[in-house]
FIPA-19893 format. One line per field, with one value per atom (N, C-alpha, C): residue number from 0; residue in three letters; atom name; x, z, y. Coordinates in pm, whole numbers, plus 32768, in hexadecimal, padded with zeros to 4 digits. Example, Ala and Ser with C-alpha at 12.3 -4.5 7.8 and 13.67 -1.06 7.14 Angstrom:
<recs>
torkol	0_0_0_1_1_1
kese	ALA_ALA_ALA_SER_SER_SER
ronu	N_CA_C_N_CA_C
x	8527_84CE_8528_8505_8557_850A
z	830C_830C_830C_82C4_82CA_8313
y	7DC7_7E3E_7EB6_7F1F_7F96_8003
</recs>
This chain:
<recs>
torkol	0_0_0_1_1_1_2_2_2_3_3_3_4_4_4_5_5_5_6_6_6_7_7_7_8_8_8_9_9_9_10_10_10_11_11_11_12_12_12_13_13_13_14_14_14_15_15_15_16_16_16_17_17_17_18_18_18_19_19_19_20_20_20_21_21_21_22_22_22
kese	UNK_UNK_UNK_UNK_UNK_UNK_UNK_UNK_UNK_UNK_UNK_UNK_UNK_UNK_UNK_UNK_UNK_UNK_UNK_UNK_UNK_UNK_UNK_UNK_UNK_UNK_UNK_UNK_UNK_UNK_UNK_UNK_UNK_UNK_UNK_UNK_UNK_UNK_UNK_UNK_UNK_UNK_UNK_UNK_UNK_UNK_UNK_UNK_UNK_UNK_UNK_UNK_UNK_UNK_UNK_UNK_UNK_UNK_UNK_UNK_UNK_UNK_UNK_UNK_UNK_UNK_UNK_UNK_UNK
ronu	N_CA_C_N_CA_C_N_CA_C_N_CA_C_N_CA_C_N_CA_C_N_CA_C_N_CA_C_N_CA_C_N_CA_C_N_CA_C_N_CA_C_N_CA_C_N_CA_C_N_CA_C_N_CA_C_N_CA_C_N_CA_C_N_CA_C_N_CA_C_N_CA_C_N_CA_C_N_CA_C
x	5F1F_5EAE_5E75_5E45_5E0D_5E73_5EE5_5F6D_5F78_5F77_5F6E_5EFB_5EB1_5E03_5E2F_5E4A_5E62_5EBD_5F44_5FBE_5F42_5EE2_5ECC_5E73_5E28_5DA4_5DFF_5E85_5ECA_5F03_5F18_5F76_5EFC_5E85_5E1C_5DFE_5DDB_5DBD_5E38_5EAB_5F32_5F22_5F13_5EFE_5EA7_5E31_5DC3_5DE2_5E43_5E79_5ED4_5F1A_5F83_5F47_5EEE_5E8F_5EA0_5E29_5DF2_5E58_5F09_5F4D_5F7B_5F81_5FA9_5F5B_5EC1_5E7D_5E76
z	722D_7237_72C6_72D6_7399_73F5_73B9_743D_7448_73AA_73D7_7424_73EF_7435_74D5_74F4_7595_75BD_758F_75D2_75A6_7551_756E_75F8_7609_7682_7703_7717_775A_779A_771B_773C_778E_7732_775F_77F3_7837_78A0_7919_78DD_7925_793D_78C5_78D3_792B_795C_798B_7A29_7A5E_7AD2_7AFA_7A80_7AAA_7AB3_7AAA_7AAB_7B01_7B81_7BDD_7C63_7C3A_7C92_7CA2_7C39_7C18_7C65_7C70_7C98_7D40
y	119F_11FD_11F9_117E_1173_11AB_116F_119D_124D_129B_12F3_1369_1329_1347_133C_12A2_12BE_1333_130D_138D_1433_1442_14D1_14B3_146A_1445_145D_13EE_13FC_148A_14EB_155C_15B3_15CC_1606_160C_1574_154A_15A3_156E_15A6_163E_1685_16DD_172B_1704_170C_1709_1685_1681_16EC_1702_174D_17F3_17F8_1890_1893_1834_1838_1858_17F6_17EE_1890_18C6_1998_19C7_19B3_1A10_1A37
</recs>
C-alpha cells in the first residue's frame, strides 16, 4: 500500500519536472 502511494507521488513529481523541461 505505502510502496504504491510513493511510485504515484513519485510519478506525479516526475511528471511535473518533465512539464517544465517542454515548456
Amino acid at each position: 500500500m505505502f510502496y504504491f502511494i510513493g511510485e504515484k507521488i513519485n510519478y506525479y513529481l516526475w511528471g511535473k519536472e518533465n512539464l517544465k523541461k517542454l515548456k
